[in-house]
VMD Tcl script that draws the C-alpha trace (Angstrom):
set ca {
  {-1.32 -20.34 -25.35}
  {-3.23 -16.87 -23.79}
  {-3.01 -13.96 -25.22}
  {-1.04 -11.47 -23.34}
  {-2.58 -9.57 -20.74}
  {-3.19 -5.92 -21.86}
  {-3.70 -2.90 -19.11}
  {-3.95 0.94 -19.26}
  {-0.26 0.45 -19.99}
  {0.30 -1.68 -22.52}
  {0.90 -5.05 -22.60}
  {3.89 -4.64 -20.12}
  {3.44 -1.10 -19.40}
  {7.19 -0.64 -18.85}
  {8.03 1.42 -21.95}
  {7.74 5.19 -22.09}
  {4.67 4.83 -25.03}
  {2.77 2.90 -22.53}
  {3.18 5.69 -19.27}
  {2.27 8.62 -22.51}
  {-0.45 6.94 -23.85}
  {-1.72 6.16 -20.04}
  {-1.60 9.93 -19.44}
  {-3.44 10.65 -22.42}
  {-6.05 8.26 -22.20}
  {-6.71 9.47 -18.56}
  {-6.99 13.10 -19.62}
  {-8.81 12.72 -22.33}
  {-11.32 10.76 -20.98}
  {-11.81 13.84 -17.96}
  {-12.52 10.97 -15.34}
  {-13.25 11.71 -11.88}
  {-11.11 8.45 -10.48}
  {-8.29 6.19 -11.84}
  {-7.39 3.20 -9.61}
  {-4.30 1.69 -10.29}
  {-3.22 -1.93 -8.98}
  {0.56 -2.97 -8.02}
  {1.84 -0.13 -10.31}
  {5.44 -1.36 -10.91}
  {8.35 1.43 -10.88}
  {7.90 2.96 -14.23}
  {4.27 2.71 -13.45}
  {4.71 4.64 -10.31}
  {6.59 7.27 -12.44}
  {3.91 7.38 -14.73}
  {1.12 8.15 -12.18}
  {3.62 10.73 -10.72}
  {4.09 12.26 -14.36}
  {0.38 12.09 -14.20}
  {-0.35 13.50 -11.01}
  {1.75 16.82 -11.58}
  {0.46 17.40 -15.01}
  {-3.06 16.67 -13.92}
  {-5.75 20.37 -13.51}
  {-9.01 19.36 -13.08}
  {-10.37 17.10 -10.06}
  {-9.33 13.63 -10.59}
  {-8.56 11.49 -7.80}
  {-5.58 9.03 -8.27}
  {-5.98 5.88 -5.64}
  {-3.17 3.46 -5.32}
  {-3.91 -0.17 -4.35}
  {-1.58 -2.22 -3.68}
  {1.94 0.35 -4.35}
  {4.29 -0.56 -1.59}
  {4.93 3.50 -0.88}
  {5.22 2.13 2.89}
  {7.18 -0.98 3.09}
  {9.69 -0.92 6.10}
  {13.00 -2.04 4.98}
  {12.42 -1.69 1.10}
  {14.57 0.21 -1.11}
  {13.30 3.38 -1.82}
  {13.48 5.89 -5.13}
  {12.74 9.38 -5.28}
  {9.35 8.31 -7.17}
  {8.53 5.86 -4.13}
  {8.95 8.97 -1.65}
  {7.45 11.66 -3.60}
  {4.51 8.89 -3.92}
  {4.76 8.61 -0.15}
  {4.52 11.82 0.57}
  {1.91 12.90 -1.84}
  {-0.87 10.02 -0.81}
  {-2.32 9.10 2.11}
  {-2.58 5.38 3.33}
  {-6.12 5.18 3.54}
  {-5.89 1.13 4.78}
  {-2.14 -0.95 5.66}
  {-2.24 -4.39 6.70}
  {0.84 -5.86 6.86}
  {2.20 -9.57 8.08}
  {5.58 -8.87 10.21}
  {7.67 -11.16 12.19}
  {9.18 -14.41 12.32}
  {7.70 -17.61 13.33}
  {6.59 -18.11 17.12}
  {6.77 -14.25 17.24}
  {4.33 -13.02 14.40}
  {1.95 -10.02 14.64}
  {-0.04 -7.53 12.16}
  {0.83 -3.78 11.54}
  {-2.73 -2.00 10.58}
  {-3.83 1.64 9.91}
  {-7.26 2.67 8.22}
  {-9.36 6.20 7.52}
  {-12.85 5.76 9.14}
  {-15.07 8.77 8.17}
  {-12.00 11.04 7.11}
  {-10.51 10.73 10.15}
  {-6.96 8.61 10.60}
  {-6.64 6.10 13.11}
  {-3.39 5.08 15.08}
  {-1.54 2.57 13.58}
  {-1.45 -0.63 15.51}
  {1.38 -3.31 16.15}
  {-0.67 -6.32 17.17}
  {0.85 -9.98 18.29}
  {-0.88 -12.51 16.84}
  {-0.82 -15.36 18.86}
  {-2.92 -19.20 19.71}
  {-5.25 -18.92 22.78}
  {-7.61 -21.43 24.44}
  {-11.06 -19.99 23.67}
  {-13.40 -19.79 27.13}
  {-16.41 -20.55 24.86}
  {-15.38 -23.76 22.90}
  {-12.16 -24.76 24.33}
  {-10.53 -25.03 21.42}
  {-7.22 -22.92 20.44}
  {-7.91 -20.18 17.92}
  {-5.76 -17.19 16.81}
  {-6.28 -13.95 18.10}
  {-4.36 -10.34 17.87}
  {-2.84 -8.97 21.47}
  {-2.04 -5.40 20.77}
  {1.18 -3.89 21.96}
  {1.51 -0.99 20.87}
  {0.13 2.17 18.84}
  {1.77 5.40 16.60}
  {0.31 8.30 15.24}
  {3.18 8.10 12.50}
  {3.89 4.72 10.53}
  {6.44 2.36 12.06}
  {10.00 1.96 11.01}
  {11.97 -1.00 10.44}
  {13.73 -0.73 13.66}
  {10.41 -0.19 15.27}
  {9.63 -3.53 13.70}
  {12.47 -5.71 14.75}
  {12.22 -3.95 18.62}
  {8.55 -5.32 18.72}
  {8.72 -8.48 16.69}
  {12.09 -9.41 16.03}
  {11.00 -8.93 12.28}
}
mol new
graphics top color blue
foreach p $ca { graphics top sphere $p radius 0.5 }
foreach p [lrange $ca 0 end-1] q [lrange $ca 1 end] { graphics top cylinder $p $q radius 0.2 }
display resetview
């Protein structure tokens, strides 16, 4: 049998020791960055906890947090997240088979880019003549797209 898994919080990192002792650590230790990975919801609260109570110049980045999923239930820590960060890079898969396509957004030298709604779709390649995938885009935002912006383009 393996031994459990330990993180910044804890072992699960659901209990309210775990999200103080996370806090603690990070200010004591003054770092300039803390990454966290596919913070659950009493994660998320934690890093929010942390966030407010933090002074000095520590930058928080979120990988992997779902702040942005269209169609997901939101909480008040979700959309304070949400508001608070910005997406620096979204991929997303959307759609249903025989109509699937890509949502994508990045920051390229501090400066946001459009977010694009992309079909992905099988094409005959001129060069080899063989069918490979490739992304059509049909449309792009300046804010992120909604569900119903979602199920209008893909049927998602």
């Amino acid at each position: 049998r393996r031994p459990a898994k330990r993180t910044a919080f804890g072992a699960g990192g659901d209990d309210a020791d775990d999200a103080e002792r996370f806090i603690k650590a990070v200010k004591d230790s003054a770092c300039s960055f803390v990454v966290v990975v596919a913070p659950r919801a009493r994660q998320l609260k934690a890093v929010a906890d942390l966030d407010t109570s933090l002074t000095g110049k520590t930058c928080i980045i979120l990988a992997n947090a779902r702040l942005r999923v269209p169609g997901a239930r939101m909480d008040a820590t979700r959309e304070k997240l949400a508001a608070l960060f910005r997406p620096a890079y979204n991929l997303q898969l959307v759609g249903q088979p025989g109509r699937e396509g890509i949502v994508f957004h990045t920051v390229r030298e501090g400066r946001t880019t459009p977010w694009v709604l992309a079909e992905r779709a099988l094409q005959v390649s001129e060069e080899s003549g063989r069918e490979e995938f490739v992304a059509k885009e049909l449309g792009t935002r300046f804010d992120p797209p909604t569900l119903a912006d979602l199920r209008e383009t893909f049927g998602a």
